[in-house]
DRENDO-1510 file (C-alpha; in Angstrom, 1 decimal, always signed):
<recs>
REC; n; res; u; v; w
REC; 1; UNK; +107.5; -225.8; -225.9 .
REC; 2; UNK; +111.0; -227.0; -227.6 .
REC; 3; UNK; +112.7; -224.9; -224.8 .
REC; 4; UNK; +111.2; -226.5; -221.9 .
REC; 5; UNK; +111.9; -230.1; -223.3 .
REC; 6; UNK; +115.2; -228.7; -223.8 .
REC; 7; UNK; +115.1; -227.6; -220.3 .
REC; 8; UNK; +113.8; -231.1; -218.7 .
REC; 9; UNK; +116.4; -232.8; -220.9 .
REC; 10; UNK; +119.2; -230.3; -219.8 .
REC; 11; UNK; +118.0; -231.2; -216.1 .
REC; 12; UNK; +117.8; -234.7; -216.6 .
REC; 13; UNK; +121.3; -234.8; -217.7 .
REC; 14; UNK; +122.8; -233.0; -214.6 .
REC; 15; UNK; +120.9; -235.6; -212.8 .
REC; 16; UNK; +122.5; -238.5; -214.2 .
REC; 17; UNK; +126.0; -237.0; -213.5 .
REC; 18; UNK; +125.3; -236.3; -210.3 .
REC; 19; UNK; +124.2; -239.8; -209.4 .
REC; 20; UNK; +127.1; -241.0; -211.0 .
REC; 21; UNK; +129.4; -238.7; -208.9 .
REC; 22; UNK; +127.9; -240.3; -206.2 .
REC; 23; UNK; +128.4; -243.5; -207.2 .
REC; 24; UNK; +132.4; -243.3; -207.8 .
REC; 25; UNK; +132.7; -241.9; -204.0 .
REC; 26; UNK; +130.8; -244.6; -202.9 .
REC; 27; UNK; +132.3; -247.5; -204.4 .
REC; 28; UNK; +135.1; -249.3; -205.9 .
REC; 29; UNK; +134.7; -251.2; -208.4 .
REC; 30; UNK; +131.7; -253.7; -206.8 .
REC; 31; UNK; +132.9; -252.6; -203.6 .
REC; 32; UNK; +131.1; -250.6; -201.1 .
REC; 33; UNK; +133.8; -247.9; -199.9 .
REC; 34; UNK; +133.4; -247.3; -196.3 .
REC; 35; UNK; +135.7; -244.3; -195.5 .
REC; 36; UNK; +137.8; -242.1; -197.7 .
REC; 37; UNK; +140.6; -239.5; -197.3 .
REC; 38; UNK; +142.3; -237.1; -199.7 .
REC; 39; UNK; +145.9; -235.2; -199.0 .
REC; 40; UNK; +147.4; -232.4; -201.6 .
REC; 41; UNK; +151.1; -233.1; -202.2 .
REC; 42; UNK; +153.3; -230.0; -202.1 .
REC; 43; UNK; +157.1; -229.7; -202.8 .
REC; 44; UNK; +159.1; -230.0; -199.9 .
REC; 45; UNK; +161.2; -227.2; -201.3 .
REC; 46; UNK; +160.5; -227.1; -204.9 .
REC; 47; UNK; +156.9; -225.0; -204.8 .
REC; 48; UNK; +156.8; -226.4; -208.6 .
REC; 49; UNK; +156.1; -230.0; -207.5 .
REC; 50; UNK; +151.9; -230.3; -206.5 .
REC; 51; UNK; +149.6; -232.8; -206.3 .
REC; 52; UNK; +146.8; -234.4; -205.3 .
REC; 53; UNK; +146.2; -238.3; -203.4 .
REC; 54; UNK; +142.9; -240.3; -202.7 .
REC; 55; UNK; +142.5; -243.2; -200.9 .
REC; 56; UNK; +139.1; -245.4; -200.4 .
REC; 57; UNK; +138.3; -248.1; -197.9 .
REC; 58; UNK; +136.5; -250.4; -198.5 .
REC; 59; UNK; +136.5; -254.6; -197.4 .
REC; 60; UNK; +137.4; -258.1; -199.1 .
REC; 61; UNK; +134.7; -260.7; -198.9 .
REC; 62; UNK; +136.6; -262.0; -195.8 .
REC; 63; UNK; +136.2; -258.8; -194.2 .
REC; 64; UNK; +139.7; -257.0; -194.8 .
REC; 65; UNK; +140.3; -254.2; -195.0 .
REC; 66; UNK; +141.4; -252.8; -198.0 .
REC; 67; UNK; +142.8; -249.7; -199.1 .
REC; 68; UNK; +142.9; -247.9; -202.8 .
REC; 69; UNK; +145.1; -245.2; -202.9 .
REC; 70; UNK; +145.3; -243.3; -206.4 .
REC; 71; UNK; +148.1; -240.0; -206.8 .
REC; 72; UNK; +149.2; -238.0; -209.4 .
REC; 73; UNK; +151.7; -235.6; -209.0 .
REC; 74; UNK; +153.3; -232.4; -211.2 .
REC; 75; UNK; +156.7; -231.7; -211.0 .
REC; 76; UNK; +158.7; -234.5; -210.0 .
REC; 77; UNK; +161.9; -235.4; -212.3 .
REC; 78; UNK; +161.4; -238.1; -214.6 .
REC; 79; UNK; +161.4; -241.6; -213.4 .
REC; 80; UNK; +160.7; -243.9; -210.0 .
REC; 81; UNK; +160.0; -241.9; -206.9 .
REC; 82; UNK; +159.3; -243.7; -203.3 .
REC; 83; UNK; +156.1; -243.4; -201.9 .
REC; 84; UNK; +155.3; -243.9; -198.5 .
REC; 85; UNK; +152.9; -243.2; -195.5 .
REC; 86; UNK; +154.8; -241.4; -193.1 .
REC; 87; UNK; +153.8; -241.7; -188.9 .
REC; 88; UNK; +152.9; -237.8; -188.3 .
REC; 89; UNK; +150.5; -235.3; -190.5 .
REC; 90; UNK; +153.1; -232.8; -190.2 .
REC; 91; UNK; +155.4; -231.4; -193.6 .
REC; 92; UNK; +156.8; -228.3; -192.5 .
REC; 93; UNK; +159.3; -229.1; -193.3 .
REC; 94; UNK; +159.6; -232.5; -194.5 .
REC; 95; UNK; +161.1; -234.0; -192.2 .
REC; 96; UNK; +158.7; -233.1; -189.8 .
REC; 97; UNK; +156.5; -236.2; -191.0 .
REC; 98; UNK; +159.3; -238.1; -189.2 .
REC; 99; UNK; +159.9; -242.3; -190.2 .
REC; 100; UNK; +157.3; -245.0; -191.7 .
REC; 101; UNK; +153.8; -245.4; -190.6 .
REC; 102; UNK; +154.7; -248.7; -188.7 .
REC; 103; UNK; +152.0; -249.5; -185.7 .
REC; 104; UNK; +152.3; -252.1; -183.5 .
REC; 105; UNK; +154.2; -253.9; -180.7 .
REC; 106; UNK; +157.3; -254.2; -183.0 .
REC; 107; UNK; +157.3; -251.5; -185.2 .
REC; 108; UNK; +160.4; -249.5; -186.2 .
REC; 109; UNK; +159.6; -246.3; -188.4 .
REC; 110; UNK; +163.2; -245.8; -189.0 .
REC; 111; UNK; +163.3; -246.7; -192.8 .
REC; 112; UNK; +167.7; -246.6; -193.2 .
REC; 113; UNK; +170.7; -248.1; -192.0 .
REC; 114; UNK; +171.5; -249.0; -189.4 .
REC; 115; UNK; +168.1; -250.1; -188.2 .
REC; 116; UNK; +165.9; -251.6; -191.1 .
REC; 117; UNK; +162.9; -252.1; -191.0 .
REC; 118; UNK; +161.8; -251.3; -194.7 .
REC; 119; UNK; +160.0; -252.8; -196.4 .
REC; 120; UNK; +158.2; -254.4; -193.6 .
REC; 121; UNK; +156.6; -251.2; -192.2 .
REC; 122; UNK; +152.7; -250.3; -192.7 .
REC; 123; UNK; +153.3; -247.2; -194.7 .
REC; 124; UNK; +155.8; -248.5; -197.1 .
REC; 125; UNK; +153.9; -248.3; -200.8 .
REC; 126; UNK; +155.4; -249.0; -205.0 .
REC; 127; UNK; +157.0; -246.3; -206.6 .
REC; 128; UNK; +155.1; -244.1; -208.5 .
REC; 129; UNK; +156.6; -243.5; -212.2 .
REC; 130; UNK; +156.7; -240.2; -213.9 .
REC; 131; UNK; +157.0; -239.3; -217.2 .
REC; 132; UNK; +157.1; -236.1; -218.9 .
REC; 133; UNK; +156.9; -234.2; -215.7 .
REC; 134; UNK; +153.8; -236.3; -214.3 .
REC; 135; UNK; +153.4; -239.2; -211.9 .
REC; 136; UNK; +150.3; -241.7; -211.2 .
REC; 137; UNK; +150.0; -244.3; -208.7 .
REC; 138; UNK; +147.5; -246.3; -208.2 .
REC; 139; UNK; +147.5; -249.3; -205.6 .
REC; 140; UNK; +145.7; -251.4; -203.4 .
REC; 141; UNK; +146.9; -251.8; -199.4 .
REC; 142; UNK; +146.2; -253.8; -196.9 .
REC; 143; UNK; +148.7; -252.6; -194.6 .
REC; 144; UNK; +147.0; -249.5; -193.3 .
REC; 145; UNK; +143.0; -248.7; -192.7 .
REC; 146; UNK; +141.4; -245.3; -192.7 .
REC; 147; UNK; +138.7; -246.5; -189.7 .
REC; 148; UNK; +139.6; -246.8; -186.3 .
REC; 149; UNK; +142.2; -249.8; -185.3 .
REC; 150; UNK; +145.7; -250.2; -184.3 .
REC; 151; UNK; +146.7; -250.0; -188.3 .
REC; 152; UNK; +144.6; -246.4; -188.9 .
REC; 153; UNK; +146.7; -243.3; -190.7 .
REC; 154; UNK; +144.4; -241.8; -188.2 .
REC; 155; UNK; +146.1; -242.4; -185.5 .
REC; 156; UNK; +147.1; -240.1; -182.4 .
REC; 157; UNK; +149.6; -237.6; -184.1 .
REC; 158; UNK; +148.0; -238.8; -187.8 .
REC; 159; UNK; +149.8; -239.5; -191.3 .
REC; 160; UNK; +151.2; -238.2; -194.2 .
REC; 161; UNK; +152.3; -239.4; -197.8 .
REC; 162; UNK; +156.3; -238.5; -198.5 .
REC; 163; UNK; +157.5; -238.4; -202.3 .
REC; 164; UNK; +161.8; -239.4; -202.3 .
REC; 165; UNK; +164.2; -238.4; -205.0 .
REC; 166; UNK; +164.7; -241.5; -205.9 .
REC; 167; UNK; +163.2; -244.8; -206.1 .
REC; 168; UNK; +163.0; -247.9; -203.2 .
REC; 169; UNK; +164.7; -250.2; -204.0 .
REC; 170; UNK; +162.4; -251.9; -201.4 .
REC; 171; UNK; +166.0; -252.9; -199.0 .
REC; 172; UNK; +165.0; -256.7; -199.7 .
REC; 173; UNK; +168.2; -258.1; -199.9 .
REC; 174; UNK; +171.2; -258.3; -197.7 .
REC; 175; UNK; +173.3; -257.0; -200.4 .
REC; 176; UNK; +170.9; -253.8; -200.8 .
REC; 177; UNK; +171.1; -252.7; -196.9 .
REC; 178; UNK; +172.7; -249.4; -197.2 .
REC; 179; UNK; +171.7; -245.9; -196.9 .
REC; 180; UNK; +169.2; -244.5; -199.2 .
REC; 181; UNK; +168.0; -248.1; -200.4 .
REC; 182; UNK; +164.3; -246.9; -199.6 .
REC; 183; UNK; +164.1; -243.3; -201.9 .
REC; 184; UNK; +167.0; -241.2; -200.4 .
REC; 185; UNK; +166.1; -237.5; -199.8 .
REC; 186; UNK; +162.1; -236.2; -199.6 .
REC; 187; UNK; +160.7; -234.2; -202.3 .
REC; 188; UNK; +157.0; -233.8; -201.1 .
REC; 189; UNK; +154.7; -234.0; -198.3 .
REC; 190; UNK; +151.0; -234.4; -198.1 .
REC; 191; UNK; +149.2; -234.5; -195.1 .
REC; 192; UNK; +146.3; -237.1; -195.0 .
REC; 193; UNK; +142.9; -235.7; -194.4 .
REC; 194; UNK; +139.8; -237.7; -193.5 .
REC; 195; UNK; +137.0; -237.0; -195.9 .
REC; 196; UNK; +133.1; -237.3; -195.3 .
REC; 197; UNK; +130.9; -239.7; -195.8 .
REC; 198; UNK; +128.8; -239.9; -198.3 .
</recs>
């Protein structure tokens, strides 16, 4: 008798998780999330740097779209690192993600001198800070969509999140135009995958 109320309460238990697994990839915070998308970061040449991105539509009450994106990443030297979506779901190698996500009539991807664009572009994000070997990010976008629309990562040729050495500087003033002023040299790739829906 003890065993099966053990049992029912065992099962009971695994039900409440699950539900509440269910919940978190449904929503954010009071929002109903509407599409979501995952990418595993990898070392562009360090295989020591890995990592793993979500991101979670969902809309304002005036019908934006919104997206979360949360990272954390192993490997990376201490400090501010760029982040940015990048305008092709390609990173071998690196550079094969090519410039900025940056859709539209006027967009430039090219994020350095001499043609700036940065940090006007769709994809450009807030460094992500690491310390003791480990980096979390965790911001809100409304520059980019995961549903169909001229500002989807899922576009023709797709997206893909690129990790720089070093941090942007975000290129905002005239005195900070030079090369490098948006994270320098790439340190990881991930390509960003559409995820089911719940």
């Amino acid at each position: 008798m003890q065993e099966s109320h053990l049992s029912k309460c065992h099962l009971a238990g695994v039900a409440v998780l699950m539900l509440a697994v269910l919940s978190a990839c449904s929503h954010y915070g009071k929002h109903e999330v509407s599409k979501t998308a995952k990418a595993t970061i990898q070392g562009c040449t360090d295989p020591g740097i890995t990592g793993t991105a979500t991101l979670k539509e969902f809309e304002s009450p005036e019908g934006i779209k919104k997206v979360y994106v949360q990272m954390e990443v192993n490997g990376l030297k201490d400090g501010k690192h760029a982040v940015h979506i990048h305008e092709t779901a390609s990173c071998q190698p690196c550079g094969a993600a090519k410039g900025h996500h940056d859709p539209g009539p006027f967009g430039k991807s090219t994020p350095d001198a001499p043609d700036f664009n940065h940090p006007f572009h769709m994809g450009d994000l807030v460094n992500i800070t690491v310390v003791n070997g480990v980096g979390k990010l965790h911001t809100v976008t409304t520059r980019v969509a995961l549903s169909d629309g001229r500002l989807s990562v899922f576009d023709q040729d797709g997206s893909a999140f690129i990790i720089h050495t070093n941090e942007d500087l975000y290129c905002d003033q005239d005195s900070e135009l030079n090369p490098g002023c948006a994270g320098g040299p790439r340190d990881a790739c991930g390509i960003i995958e559409p995820m089911p829906s719940m």
